[in-house]
N, C-alpha and C positions, 0 to 999 in steps of 0.2 A: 310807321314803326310802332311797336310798340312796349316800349322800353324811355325810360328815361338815361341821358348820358352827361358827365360832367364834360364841359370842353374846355379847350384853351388856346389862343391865338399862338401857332406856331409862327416867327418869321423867318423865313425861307421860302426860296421860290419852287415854285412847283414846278412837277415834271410832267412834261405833256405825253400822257398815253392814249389808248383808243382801247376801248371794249365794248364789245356783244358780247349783251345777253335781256336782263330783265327788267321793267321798269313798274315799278309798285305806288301806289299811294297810299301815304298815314295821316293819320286823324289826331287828334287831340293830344298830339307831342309839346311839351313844353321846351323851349330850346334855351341854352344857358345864359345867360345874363353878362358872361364875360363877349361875346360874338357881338360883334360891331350893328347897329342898327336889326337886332335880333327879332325886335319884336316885327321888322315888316315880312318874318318868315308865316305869322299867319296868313292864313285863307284870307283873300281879300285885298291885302294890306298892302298888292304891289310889286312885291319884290320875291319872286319866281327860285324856289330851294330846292338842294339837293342832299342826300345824303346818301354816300357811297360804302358798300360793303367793306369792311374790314377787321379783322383779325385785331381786340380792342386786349388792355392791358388788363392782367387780372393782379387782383392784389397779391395772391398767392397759388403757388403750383399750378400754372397755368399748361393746356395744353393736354389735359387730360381726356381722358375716353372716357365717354358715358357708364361705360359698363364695371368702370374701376373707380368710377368717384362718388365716395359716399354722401357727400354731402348733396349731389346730385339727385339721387337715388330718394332723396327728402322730399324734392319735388315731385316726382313720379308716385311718391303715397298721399301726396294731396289730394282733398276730395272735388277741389277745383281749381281751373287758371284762369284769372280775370274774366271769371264767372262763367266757364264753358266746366261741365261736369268731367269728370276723369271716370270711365268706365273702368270694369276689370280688364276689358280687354285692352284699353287705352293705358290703363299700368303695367301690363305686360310688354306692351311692344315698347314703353319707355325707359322699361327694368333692360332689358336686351338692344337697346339700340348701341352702334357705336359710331358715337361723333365728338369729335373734339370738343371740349368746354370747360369752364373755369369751375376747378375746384374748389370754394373759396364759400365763406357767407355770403360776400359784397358783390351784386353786380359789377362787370366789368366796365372800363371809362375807354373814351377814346381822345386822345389826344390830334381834335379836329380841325384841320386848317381851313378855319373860318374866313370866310369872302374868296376863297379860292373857285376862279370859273369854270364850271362843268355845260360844255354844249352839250344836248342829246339830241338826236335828231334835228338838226339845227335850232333847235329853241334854249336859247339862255337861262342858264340857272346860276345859282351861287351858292358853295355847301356849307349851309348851317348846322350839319348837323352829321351822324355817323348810323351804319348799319350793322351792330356787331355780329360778329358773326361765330360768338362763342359764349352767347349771353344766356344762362341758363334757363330761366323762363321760354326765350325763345328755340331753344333745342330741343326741350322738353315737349313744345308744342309740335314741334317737326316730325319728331319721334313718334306719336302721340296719333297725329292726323295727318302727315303729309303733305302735298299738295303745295297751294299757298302759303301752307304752315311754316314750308322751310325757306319762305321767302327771307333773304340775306344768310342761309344758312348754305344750301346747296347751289352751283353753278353760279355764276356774276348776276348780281344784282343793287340794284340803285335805287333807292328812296326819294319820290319829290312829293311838295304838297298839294294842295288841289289847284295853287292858282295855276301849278306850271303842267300840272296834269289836263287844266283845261287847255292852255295851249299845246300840248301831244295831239288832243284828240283821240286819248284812247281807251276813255272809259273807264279808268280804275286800274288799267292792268297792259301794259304795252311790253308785246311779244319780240323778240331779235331786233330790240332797240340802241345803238352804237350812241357811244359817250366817250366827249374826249375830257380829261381832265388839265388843267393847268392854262386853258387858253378860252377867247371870247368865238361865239360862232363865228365864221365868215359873210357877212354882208352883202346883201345882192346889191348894185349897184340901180341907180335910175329910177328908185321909186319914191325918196323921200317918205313922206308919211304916209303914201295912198294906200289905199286898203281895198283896191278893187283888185278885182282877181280876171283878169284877161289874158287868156291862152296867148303864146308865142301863134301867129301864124302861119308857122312853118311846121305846127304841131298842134292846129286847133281843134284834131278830132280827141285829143287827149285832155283831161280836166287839170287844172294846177294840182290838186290833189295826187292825182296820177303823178305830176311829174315831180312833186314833192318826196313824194314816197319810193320814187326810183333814182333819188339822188339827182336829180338834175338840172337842181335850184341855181347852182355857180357857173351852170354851162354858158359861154358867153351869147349865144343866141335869145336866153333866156332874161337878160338884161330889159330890165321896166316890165315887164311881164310876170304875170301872179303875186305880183307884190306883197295881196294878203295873206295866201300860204309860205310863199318863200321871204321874203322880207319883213316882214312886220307881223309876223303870226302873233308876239307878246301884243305890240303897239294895236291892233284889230281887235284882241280879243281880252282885255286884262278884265280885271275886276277892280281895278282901282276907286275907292268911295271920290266922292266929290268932296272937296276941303270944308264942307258944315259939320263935320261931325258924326252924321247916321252911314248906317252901313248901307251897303247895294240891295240888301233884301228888305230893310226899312223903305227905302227909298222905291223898289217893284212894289211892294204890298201898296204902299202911297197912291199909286198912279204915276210915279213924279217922271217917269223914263224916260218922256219922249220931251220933256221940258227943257229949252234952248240951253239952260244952263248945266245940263247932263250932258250934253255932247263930251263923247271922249270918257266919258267916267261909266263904270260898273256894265261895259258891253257884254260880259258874258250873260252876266243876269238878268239886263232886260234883252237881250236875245236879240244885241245887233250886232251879232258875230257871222 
């Protein structure tokens, strides 16, 4: 994301929905201070985040069109956005777009229900955080460039951060990705913590990944089988530091990777994934 958002622990329970569509990863978000165990929403830290598209509270006159909000229209004559230049032409198509957004000075906030579990693709997350989707900076930029610009602005989209983007597996940007909100993934049975990945062999010409990707991780056949794609993709692949102190890319640059007492810690980054 790129936006900063106030949050606040709602209590109520969540409603379990299901959506397709987009799945994005943000950088250098700072997440609120009121969200339970917040800070393990950094890269690294463990604990796998999400942040889901919505329609966030504006202080005033909310709900307005681009093309009718002046205070809007301010950004659009800027000479840049978080340091990408603003062409004439890219003030143009800003001055003319119409999309919903908050008429107001103050970016918009979301009232986010923090520790709330979002499975994507069977991999566990927990939303710290929101993706407004009427944030004027980010409209502007949508307006403006298109594309990935209007990531959280146009069609469903969901924000996680790198730890749980490395467990997707999708490089930055995961296509007709399903999210259920309000509930934990479902659990393959039979693997305990193994992280081996052995084909069912009623299905050994196919890769676990294959059957990953075709939904087929819950099928009861599939029981003890791919364990590290289908059951334990977080457990296999986290970047969790080891409890000294230094991070997982302190600890790569080190040599330290392969040292007995790394097992289990920082697999993505010494690349025992």
């Amino acid at each position: 994301m790129k936006h900063i958002v106030k949050m606040i622990l709602l209590y109520f329970l969540p409603v379990t929905f299901g959506t397709t569509g987009k799945v994005a990863t943000w950088a250098g978000d700072i997440t609120g201070p009121t969200c339970p165990d917040h800070a393990k929403c950094d890269p690294g830290g463990g604990m796998l985040c999400s942040a889901p598209m919505m329609k966030c509270n504006c202080t005033e006159r909310p709900g307005y069109l681009t093309s009718s909000s002046g205070l809007f229209k301010q950004i659009c004559n800027w000479s840049n956005i978080d340091g990408k230049p603003i062409t004439a032409a890219d003030r143009d198509r800003c001055l003319n777009c119409e999309k919903l957004v908050c008429d107001s000075p103050d970016y918009p906030w979301c009232p986010t229900n923090c520790g709330n579990p979002i499975c994507i693709n069977g991999v566990q997350t927990f939303e710290m955080d929101a993706c407004p989707s009427n944030h004027q900076k980010n409209v502007a930029k949508c307006c403006m460039w298109g594309g990935d610009y209007c990531s959280c602005i146009d069609g469903n989209w969901i924000d996680v951060n790198a730890a749980a983007m490395n467990a997707l597996g999708c490089s930055g940007l995961c296509q007709n990705a399903t999210w259920q909100s309000g509930q934990n993934c479902p659990q393959q049975s039979g693997c305990g913590t193994s992280c081996n990945d052995v084909p069912p062999p009623t299905s050994a010409q196919y890769t676990c990944e294959q059957q990953r990707q075709w939904g087929k991780c819950n099928e009861t056949w599939m029981t003890g089988y791919c364990c590290k794609s289908c059951a334990n993709s977080q457990l296999c692949c986290n970047d969790i530091p080891e409890p000294g102190g230094y991070t997982c890319q302190q600890q790569h640059d080190w040599g330290k990777c392969d040292e007995p007492w790394m097992n289990g810690y920082c697999r993505h980054t010494c690349g025992k994934c």
